[in-house]
C-alpha positions in Angstrom: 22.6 -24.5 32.4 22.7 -21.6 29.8 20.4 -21.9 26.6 22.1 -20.0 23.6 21.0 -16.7 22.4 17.9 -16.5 19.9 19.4 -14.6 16.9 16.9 -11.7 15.8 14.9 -12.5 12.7 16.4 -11.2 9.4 14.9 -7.4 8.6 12.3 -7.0 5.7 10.7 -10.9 6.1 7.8 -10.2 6.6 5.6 -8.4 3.3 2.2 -8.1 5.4 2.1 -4.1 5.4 3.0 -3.8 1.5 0.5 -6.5 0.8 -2.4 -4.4 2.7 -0.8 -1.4 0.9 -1.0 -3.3 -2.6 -4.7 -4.1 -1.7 -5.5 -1.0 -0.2 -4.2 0.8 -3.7 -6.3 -1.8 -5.7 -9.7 -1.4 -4.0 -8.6 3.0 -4.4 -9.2 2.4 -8.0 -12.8 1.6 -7.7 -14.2 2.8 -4.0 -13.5 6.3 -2.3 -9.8 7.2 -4.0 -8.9 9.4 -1.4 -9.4 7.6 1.5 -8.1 4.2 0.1 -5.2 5.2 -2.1 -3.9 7.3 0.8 -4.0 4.4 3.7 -2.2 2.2 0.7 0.4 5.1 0.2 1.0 5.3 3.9 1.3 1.3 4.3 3.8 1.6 1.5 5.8 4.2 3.1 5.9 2.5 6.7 6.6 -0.7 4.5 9.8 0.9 2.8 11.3 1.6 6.1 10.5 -1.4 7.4 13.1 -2.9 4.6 9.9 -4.3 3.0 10.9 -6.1 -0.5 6.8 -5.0 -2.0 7.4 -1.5 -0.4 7.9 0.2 -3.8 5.3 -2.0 -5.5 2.7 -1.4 -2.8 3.3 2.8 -3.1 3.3 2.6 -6.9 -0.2 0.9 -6.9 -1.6 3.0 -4.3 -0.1 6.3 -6.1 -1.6 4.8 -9.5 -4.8 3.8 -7.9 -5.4 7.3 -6.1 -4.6 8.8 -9.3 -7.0 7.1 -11.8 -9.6 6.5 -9.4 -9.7 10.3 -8.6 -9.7 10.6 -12.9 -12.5 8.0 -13.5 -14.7 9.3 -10.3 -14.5 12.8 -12.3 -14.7 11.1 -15.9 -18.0 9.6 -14.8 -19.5 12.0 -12.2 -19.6 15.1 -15.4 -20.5 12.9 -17.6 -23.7 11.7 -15.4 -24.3 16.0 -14.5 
């Protein structure tokens, strides 16, 4: 008795990495830019070549969140000096 072969799932199904990057590049706009906005950039990244369909959604967040988390962390931290 043969079964027949199980066909490999379709590439770029599954959004879980550009979701965590999307989140990841949220949270970067309020808590620790650096830390957060990069670990969303590379989720993004990994995402893309995955075949992802959020990849470039989840790096332009994380870019955008590094950025003007970084910008508002030095806005407030002169303004408190």
């Amino acid at each position: 008795m043969s079964y027949p072969q199980q066909p490999y799932p379709p590439k770029g199904d599954s959004n879980t990495l550009s979701i965590v990057g999307i989140v990841l590049g949220c949270v970067a706009f309020l808590f620790c830019p650096p830390l957060f906005g990069i670990a969303g950039l590379v989720c993004g990244i990994v995402a893309n070549s995955k075949g992802e369909r959020l990849a470039g959604t989840a790096i332009g967040v994380s870019i955008a969140g590094l950025v003007l988390g970084l910008v508002v962390g030095f806005a407030f931290g002169t303004l408190s000096v």
